[in-house]
C-alpha positions as CSV (number, residue, x, y, z in Angstrom):
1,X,128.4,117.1,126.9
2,X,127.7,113.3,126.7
3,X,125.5,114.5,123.3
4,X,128.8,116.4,121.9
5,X,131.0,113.1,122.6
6,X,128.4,110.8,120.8
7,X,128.5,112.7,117.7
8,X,132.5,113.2,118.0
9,X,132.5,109.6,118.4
10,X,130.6,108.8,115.1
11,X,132.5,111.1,113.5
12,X,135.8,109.5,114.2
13,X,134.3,105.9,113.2
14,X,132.9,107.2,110.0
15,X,136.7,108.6,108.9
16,X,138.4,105.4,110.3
17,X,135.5,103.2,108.2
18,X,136.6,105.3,105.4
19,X,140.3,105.3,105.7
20,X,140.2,101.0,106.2
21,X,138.0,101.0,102.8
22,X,140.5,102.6,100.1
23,X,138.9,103.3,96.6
24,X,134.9,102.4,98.0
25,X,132.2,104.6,98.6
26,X,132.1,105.6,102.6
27,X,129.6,102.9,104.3
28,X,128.2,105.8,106.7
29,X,126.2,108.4,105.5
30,X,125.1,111.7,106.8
31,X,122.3,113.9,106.6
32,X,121.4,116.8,108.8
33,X,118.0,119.0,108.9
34,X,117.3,122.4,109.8
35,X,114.0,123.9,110.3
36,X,113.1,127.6,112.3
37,X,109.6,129.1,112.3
38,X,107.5,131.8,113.2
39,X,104.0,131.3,114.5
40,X,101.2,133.5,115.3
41,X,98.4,132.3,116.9
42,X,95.4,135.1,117.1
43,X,94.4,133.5,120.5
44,X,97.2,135.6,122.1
45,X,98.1,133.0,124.9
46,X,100.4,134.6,127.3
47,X,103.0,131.7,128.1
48,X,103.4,131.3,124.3
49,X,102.2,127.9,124.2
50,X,99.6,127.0,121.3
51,X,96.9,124.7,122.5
52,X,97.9,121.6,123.8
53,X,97.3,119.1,121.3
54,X,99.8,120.8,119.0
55,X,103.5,119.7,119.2
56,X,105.1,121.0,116.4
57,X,105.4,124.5,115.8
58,X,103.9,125.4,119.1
59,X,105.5,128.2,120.3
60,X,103.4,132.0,119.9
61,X,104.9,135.1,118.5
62,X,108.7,134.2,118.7
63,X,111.2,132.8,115.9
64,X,111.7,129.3,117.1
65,X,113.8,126.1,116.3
66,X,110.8,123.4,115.4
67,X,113.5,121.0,114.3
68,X,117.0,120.6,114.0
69,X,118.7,116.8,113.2
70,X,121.9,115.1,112.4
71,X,121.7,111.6,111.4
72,X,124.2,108.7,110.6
73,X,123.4,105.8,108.4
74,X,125.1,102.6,108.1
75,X,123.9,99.7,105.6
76,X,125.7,96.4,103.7
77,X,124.1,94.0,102.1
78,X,123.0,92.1,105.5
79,X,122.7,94.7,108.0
80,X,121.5,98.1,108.6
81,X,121.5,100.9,111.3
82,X,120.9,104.5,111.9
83,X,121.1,106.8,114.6
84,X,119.7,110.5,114.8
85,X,120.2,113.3,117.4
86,X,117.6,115.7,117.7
87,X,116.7,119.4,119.0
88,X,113.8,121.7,119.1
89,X,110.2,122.3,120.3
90,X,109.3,119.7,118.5
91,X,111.6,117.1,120.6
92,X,110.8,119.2,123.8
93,X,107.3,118.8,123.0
94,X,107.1,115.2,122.3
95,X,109.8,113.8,124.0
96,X,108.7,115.2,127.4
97,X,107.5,112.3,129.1
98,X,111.2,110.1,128.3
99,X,114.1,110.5,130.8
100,X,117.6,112.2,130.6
101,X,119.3,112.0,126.9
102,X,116.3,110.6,125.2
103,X,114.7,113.0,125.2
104,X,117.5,113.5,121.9
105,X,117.0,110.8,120.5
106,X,115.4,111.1,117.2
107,X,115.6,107.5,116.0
108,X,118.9,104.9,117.0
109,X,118.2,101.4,115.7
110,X,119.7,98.6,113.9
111,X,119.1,95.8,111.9
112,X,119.8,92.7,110.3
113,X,118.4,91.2,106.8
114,X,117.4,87.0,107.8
115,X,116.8,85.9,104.4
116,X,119.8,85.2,101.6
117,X,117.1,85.8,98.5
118,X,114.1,87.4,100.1
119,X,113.9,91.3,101.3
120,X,113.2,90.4,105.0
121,X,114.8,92.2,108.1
122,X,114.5,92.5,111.8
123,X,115.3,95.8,113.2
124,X,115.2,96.6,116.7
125,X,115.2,100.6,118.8
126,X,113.8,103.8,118.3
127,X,112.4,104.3,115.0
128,X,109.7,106.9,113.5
129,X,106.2,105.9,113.9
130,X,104.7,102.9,111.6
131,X,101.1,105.2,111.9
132,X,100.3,107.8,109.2
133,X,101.8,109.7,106.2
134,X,103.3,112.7,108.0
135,X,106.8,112.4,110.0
136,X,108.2,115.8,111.9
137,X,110.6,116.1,109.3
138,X,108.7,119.1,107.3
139,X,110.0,119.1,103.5
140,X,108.3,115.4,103.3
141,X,105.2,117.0,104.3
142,X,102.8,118.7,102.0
143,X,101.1,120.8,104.5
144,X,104.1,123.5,107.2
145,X,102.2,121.9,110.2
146,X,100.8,118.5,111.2
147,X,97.5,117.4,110.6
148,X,95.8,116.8,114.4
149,X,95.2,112.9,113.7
150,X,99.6,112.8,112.8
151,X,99.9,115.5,115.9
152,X,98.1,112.6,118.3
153,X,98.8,109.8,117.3
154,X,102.3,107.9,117.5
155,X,105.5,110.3,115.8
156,X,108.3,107.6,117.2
157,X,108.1,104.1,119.1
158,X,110.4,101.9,120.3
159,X,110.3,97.9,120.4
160,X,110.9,95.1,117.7
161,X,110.2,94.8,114.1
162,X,109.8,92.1,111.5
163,X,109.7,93.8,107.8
164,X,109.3,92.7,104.2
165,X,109.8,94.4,101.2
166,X,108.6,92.3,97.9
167,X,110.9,92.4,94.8
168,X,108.9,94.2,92.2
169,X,108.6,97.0,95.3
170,X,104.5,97.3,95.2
171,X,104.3,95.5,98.9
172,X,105.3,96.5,102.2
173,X,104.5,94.4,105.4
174,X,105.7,94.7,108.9
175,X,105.0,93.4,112.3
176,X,105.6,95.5,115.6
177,X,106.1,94.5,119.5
178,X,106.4,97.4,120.6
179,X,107.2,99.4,123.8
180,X,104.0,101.0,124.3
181,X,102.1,104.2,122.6
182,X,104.9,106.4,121.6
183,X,107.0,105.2,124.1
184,X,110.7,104.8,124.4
185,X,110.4,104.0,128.4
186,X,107.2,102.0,129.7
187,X,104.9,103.7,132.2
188,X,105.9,102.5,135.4
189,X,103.5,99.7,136.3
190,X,103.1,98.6,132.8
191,X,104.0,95.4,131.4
192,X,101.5,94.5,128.7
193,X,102.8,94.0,125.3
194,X,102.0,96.3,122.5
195,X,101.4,95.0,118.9
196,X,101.4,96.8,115.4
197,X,100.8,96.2,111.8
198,X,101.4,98.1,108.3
199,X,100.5,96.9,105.3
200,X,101.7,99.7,102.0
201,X,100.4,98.7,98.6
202,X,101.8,100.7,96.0
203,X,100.5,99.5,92.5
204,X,102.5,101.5,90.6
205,X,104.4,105.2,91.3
206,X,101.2,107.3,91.1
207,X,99.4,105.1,94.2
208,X,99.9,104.3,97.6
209,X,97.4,102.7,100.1
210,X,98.3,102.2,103.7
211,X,97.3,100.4,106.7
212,X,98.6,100.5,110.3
213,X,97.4,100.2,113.3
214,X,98.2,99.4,117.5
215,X,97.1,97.0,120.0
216,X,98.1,97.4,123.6
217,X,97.1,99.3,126.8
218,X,99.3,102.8,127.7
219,X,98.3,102.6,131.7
220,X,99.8,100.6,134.3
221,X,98.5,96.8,134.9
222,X,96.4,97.8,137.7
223,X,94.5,100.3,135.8
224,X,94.8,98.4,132.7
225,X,92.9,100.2,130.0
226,X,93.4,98.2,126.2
227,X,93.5,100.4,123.0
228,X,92.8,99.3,119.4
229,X,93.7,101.8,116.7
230,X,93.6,101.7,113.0
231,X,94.9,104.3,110.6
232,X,94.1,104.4,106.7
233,X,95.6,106.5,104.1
234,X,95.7,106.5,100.5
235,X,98.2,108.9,98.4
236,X,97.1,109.5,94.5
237,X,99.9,111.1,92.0
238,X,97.2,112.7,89.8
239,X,99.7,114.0,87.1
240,X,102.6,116.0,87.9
241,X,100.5,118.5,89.1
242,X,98.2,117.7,91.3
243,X,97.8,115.2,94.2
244,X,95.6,114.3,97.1
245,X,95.9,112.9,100.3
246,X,93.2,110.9,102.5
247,X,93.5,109.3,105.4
248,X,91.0,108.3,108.4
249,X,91.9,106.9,111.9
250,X,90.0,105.3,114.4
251,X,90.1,104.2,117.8
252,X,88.7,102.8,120.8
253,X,89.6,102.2,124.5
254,X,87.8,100.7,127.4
255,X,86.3,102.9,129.6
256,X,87.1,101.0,132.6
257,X,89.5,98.0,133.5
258,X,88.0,94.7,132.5
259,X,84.8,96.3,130.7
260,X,83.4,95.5,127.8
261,X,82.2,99.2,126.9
262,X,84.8,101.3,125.1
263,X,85.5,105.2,124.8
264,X,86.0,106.1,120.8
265,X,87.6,108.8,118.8
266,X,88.2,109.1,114.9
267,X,89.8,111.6,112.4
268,X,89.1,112.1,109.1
269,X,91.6,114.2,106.8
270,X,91.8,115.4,103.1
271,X,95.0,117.0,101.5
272,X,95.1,118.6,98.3
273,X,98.5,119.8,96.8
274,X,98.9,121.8,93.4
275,X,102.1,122.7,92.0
276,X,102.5,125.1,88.9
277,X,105.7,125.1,88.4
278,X,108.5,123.4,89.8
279,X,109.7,125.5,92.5
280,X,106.4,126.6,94.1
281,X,104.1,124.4,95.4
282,X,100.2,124.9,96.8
283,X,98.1,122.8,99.1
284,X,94.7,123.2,101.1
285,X,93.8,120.9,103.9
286,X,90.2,120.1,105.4
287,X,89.8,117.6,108.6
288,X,87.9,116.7,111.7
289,X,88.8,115.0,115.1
290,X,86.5,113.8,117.1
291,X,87.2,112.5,120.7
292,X,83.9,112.9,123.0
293,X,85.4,111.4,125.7
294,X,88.8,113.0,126.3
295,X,90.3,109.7,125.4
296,X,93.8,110.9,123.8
297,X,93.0,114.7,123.3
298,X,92.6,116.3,127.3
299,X,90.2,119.2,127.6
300,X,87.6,120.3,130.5
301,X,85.0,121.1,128.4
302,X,82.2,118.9,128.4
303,X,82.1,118.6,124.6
304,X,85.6,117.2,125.4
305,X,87.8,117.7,121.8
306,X,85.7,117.6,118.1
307,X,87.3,120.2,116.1
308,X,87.3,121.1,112.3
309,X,90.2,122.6,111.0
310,X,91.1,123.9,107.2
311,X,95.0,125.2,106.2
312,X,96.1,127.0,103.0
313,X,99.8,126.3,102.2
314,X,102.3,128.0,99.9
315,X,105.8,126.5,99.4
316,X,108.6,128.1,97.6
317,X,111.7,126.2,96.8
318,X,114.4,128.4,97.1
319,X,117.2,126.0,96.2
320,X,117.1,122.1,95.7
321,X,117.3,121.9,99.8
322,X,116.2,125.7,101.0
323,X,112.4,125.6,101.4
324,X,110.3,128.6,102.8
325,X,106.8,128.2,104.1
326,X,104.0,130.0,104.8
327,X,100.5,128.7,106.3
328,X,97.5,130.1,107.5
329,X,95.3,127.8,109.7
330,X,92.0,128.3,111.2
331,X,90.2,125.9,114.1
332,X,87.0,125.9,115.3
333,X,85.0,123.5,118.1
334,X,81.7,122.4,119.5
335,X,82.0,124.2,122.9
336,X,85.0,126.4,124.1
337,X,87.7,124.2,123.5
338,X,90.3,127.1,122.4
339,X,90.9,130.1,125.0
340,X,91.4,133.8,123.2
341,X,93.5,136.2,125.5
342,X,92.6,134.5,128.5
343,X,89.0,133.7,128.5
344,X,87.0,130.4,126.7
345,X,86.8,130.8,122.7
346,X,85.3,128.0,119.8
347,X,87.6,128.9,117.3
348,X,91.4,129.6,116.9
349,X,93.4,131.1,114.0
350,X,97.0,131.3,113.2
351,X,100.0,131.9,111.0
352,X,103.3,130.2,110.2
353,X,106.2,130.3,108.3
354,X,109.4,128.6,108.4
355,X,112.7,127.9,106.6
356,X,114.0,124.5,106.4
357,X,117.3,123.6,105.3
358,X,118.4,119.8,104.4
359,X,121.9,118.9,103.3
């Protein structure tokens, strides 16, 4: 109910904004998403729950909501703020370790521009992840699923941010304190600080290169264990048809408190995306993650998680904001890291489509 009264609440304060502002464009904008799926993943598992480093689109052999999101936006000159409530596996899925009605919450933040002549602002909440090229909205995507690196590593974080935009556009630069690893509530215990970074160079509209990356320790103090991670991607606009994606993340925690030895994973991952005409688009993904040591991906097999994984993609744009998708996706491990009706397997195979709606 509380969800229901928020949303009323917004509602109302968006017509009164409106009604107080004759003859100007509405201040508040809204968006909503949509997106339902089918997945079928040949490993058969009988609670319906793909494997476990998976979050979206994780439900077996039944038509599921992935994600489904209204969002408010408010922004002047000086000062800027959105909120977003959210629904799905996706948000059961990720949102699982947060208490009560966060587990809702997409992104609620605000912010406030500091500078009269320079594009500097300080935002403070929830906000999507500073970390990688993928978000859990789908239609930005290229690929219907997440790559693993975007599926473990940060989707949303909470904390403080300090952000410039330069004036011809080709430079973004932000500094995080953040909560913690995709964290809206700290781990009880917990009081270490948690820094970021991203650093988006974009020469001119057919390149992007990106750097982020995350300092902090996601235990509590008495078990204190500090990460450093670093993610790369670059985006190239070949021509209108084709483009390719790269990106690489690496990490590395300490294996115990205090030591000086350090656990590491990384994950390398190339996207290709052809389109040959304007409503249907192609795309075929190849990547690796390799985590020896259990560090972010959990698994009881020795070999702990170093997978390889290749998709195929086809997109069809039904309308300007009706997009159907279908994927096919095959894993496979060093060791039995999968299960296949019951018992240990190396590899995994599956196929998704979905319909996602944006308006």
């Amino acid at each position: 109910m509380k969800k229901y009264l928020t949303i009323l609440l917004l509602v109302v304060f968006s017509n009164k904004l409106a009604a107080q502002s004759p003859g100007k464009e509405p201040k508040i904008h809204w968006t909503a998403y949509l997106e339902t799926y089918y997945a079928y993943d040949f490993g058969k598992p009988s609670n319906h729950e793909k494997p476990s480093f998976l979050y979206s689109f994780n439900r077996h052999n039944e038509v599921n909501l992935n994600l489904g999101l209204l969002k408010a936006s408010y922004a002047d000159e000086r000062s800027r703020a959105n909120i977003a409530i959210g629904a799905g596996t996706y948000m059961n899925a990720n949102l699982a370790a947060e208490p009560g009605v966060l587990k809702n919450i997409y992104e609620a933040n605000a912010g406030v521009k500091i500078s009269k002549n320079k594009n500097l602002w300080v935002d403070a909440g929830i906000f999507s992840s500073h970390i990688g090229f993928e978000s859990a909205i789908g239609k930005d995507c290229w690929t219907l699923t997440r790559s693993i690196l975007a599926e473990n590593s940060p989707y949303y974080e909470s904390g403080v941010k300090v952000s410039y935009n330069s004036n011809n556009g080709k430079w973004f630069i932000s500094g995080l304190l953040l909560n913690g690893w995709q964290r809206i509530y700290r781990i009880d215990g917990n009081n270490t600080p948690a820094f970021g970074h991203q650093v988006s160079f974009m020469p001119n509209d057919k390149i992007t290169l990106n750097s982020s990356s995350f300092i902090g320790n996601d235990q509590a103090d008495s078990s204190k264990l500090m990460r450093y991670f670093h993610n790369f991607y670059a985006v190239f606009q070949l021509d209108e048809n084709w483009g390719i994606i790269t990106g690489f993340d690496i990490g590395l925690q300490q294996q115990t408190k205090g030591s000086k030895r350090y656990n590491n994973w990384y994950a390398p991952v190339l996207i290709c995306q052809y389109k040959p005409v304007e409503k249907m688009h192609l795309a075929a993904r190849a990547e690796y993650y390799h985590d020896p040591n259990s560090v972010i991906v959990s698994s009881s097999d020795i070999n702990g998680c170093q997978v390889w994984s290749f998709s195929l993609n086809y997109d069809y744009l039904i309308t300007k904001n009706i997009l159907w998708r279908i994927e096919g996706r095959t894993f496979s491990s060093k060791g039995d890291f999968f299960q296949k009706e019951g018992s240990p397997s190396s590899n995994n195979n599956q196929l998704i489509t979905s319909l996602a709606i944006s308006f």
